[in-house]
LOTORTOR-30985 format. One record per residue (C-alpha): residue in one letter; x, y, z. Coordinates in steps of 0.1 Angstrom, whole numbers, always signed. Example, Ala and Ser with C-alpha at 12.3 -4.5 7.8 and 13.67 -1.06 7.14 Angstrom:
// residues 2
PATOR:residu:x:y:z
PATOR:A:+123:-45:+78;
PATOR:S:+137:-11:+71;
This chain:
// residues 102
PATOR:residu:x:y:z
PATOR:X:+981:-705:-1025;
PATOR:X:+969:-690:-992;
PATOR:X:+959:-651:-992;
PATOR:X:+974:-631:-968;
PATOR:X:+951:-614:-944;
PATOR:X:+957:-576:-945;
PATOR:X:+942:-564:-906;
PATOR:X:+938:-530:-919;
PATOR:X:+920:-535:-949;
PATOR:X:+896:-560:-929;
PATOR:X:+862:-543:-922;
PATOR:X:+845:-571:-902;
PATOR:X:+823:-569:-866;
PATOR:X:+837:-599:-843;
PATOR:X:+810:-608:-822;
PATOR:X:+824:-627:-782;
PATOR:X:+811:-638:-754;
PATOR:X:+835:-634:-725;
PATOR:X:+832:-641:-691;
PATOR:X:+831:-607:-665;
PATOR:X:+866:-615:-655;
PATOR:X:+875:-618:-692;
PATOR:X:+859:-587:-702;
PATOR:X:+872:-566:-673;
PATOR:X:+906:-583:-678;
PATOR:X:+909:-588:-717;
PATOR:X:+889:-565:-738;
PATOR:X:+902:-535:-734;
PATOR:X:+932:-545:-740;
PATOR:X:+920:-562:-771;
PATOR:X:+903:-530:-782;
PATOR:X:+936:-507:-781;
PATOR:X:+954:-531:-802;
PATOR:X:+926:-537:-827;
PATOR:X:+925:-502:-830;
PATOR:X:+961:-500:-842;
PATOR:X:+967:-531:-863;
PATOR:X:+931:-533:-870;
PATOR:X:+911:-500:-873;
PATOR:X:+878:-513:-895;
PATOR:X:+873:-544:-870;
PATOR:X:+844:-541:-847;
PATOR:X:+838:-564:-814;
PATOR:X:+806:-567:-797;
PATOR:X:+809:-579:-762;
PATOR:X:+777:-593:-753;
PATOR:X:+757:-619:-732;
PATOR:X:+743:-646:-762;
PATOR:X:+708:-653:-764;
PATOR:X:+710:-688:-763;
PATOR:X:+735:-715:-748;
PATOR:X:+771:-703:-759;
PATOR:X:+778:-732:-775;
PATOR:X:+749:-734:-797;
PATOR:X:+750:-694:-803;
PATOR:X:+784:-705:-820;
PATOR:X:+764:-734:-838;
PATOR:X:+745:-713:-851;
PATOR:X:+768:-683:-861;
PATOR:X:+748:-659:-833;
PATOR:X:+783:-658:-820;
PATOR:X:+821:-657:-832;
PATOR:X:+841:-664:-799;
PATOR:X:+836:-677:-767;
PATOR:X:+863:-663:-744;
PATOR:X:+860:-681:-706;
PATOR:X:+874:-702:-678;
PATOR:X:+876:-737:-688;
PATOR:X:+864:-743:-650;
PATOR:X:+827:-726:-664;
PATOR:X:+811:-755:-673;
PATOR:X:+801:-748:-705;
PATOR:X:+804:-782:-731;
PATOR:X:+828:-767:-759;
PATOR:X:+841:-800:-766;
PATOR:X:+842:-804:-806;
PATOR:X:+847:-767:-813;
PATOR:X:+885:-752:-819;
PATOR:X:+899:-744:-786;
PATOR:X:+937:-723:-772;
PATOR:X:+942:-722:-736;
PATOR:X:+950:-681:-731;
PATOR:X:+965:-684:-704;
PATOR:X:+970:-702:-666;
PATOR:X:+959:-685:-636;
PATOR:X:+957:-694:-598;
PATOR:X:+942:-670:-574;
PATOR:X:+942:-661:-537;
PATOR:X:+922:-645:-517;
PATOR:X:+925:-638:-482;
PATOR:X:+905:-622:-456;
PATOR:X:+913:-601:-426;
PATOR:X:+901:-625:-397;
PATOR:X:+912:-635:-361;
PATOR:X:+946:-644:-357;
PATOR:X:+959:-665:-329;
PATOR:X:+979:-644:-309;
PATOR:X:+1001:-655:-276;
PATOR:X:+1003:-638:-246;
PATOR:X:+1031:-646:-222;
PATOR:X:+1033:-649:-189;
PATOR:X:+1061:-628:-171;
Protein backbone atom coordinates (compact mmCIF):
# COMPACT_ATOMS: atom_id res chain seq x y z
CA UNK A 1 0.00 0.00 0.00
CA UNK A 2 1.39 3.49 -0.81
CA UNK A 3 1.18 6.22 2.15
CA UNK A 4 -0.26 9.29 1.25
CA UNK A 5 1.85 12.28 1.60
CA UNK A 6 0.11 14.85 3.96
CA UNK A 7 2.07 18.53 2.64
CA UNK A 8 1.09 20.05 5.90
CA UNK A 9 2.28 17.63 8.21
CA UNK A 10 5.69 17.51 6.13
CA UNK A 11 8.48 19.34 7.95
CA UNK A 12 11.40 18.98 5.44
CA UNK A 13 14.10 21.77 3.91
CA UNK A 14 14.20 21.20 -0.06
CA UNK A 15 17.46 22.25 -1.07
CA UNK A 16 17.53 23.61 -5.45
CA UNK A 17 19.78 24.93 -7.60
CA UNK A 18 17.98 27.17 -10.13
CA UNK A 19 19.21 29.08 -12.75
CA UNK A 20 18.89 33.32 -12.27
CA UNK A 21 16.09 33.30 -14.70
CA UNK A 22 14.51 30.40 -12.80
CA UNK A 23 14.88 31.94 -9.43
CA UNK A 24 13.66 35.40 -10.50
CA UNK A 25 10.91 33.66 -12.60
CA UNK A 26 9.96 30.55 -10.36
CA UNK A 27 10.63 30.76 -6.77
CA UNK A 28 8.65 33.05 -5.47
CA UNK A 29 6.00 31.74 -6.86
CA UNK A 30 6.91 28.40 -5.48
CA UNK A 31 7.33 30.01 -2.08
CA UNK A 32 3.57 31.46 -1.80
CA UNK A 33 2.20 28.23 -2.66
CA UNK A 34 4.48 26.15 -0.33
CA UNK A 35 3.38 28.38 2.19
CA UNK A 36 -0.23 27.49 1.77
CA UNK A 37 -0.35 23.78 0.96
CA UNK A 38 2.91 23.39 2.66
CA UNK A 39 3.77 25.59 5.67
CA UNK A 40 6.73 23.29 7.48
CA UNK A 41 8.62 22.92 4.07
CA UNK A 42 11.73 24.97 3.70
CA UNK A 43 13.68 25.72 0.31
CA UNK A 44 17.12 26.93 0.07
CA UNK A 45 17.95 28.54 -3.15
CA UNK A 46 21.54 28.35 -3.47
CA UNK A 47 24.60 28.11 -5.85
CA UNK A 48 26.13 24.23 -5.09
CA UNK A 49 29.57 23.73 -4.11
CA UNK A 50 30.35 21.36 -6.52
CA UNK A 51 29.21 20.44 -10.20
CA UNK A 52 25.29 20.31 -10.01
CA UNK A 53 25.15 17.04 -11.03
CA UNK A 54 27.43 15.53 -8.67
CA UNK A 55 25.97 17.91 -5.72
CA UNK A 56 22.76 15.73 -6.51
CA UNK A 57 25.12 12.48 -6.47
CA UNK A 58 26.00 13.21 -3.52
CA UNK A 59 22.73 14.45 -1.80
CA UNK A 60 24.50 18.28 -1.33
CA UNK A 61 21.47 19.04 -3.49
CA UNK A 62 17.64 18.01 -3.98
CA UNK A 63 16.69 19.73 -7.31
CA UNK A 64 18.31 21.17 -10.12
CA UNK A 65 15.83 23.60 -11.77
CA UNK A 66 17.55 25.06 -15.39
CA UNK A 67 17.37 25.51 -19.07
CA UNK A 68 18.08 22.33 -20.76
CA UNK A 69 20.18 24.68 -23.26
CA UNK A 70 22.76 25.13 -19.91
CA UNK A 71 24.94 22.48 -20.61
CA UNK A 72 25.00 20.78 -17.58
CA UNK A 73 25.18 16.59 -18.18
CA UNK A 74 21.85 15.44 -16.29
CA UNK A 75 21.52 12.53 -18.37
CA UNK A 76 20.62 9.42 -16.00
CA UNK A 77 18.90 11.53 -13.31
CA UNK A 78 14.80 11.91 -13.30
CA UNK A 79 13.99 14.70 -15.49
CA UNK A 80 10.17 16.98 -16.46
CA UNK A 81 10.39 19.56 -18.99
CA UNK A 82 8.61 22.79 -16.93
CA UNK A 83 7.87 24.35 -19.54
CA UNK A 84 8.77 25.73 -23.40
CA UNK A 85 9.91 29.18 -23.85
CA UNK A 86 11.20 31.20 -26.95
CA UNK A 87 12.34 34.72 -26.42
CA UNK A 88 12.97 37.98 -28.34
CA UNK A 89 14.69 40.64 -27.87
CA UNK A 90 14.98 43.59 -29.93
CA UNK A 91 17.02 46.68 -29.93
CA UNK A 92 16.22 50.29 -30.82
CA UNK A 93 18.71 50.71 -33.87
CA UNK A 94 18.75 52.49 -37.43
CA UNK A 95 16.01 51.92 -39.46
CA UNK A 96 15.96 52.38 -43.11
CA UNK A 97 13.93 55.14 -43.88
CA UNK A 98 12.91 56.59 -47.58
CA UNK A 99 12.92 59.93 -48.56
CA UNK A 100 11.01 60.89 -51.70
CA UNK A 101 11.70 63.02 -54.22
CA UNK A 102 8.82 65.61 -55.05
Amino acid sequence: MIARLHARRVERTFRIRPSDYVEYLLVPRLLERLAKVAPKVNVSARPAAMEPTLALEEGQLDLLIQPVSSGEQTEGFPAEELWDECARASTRGRRRHRTRRG
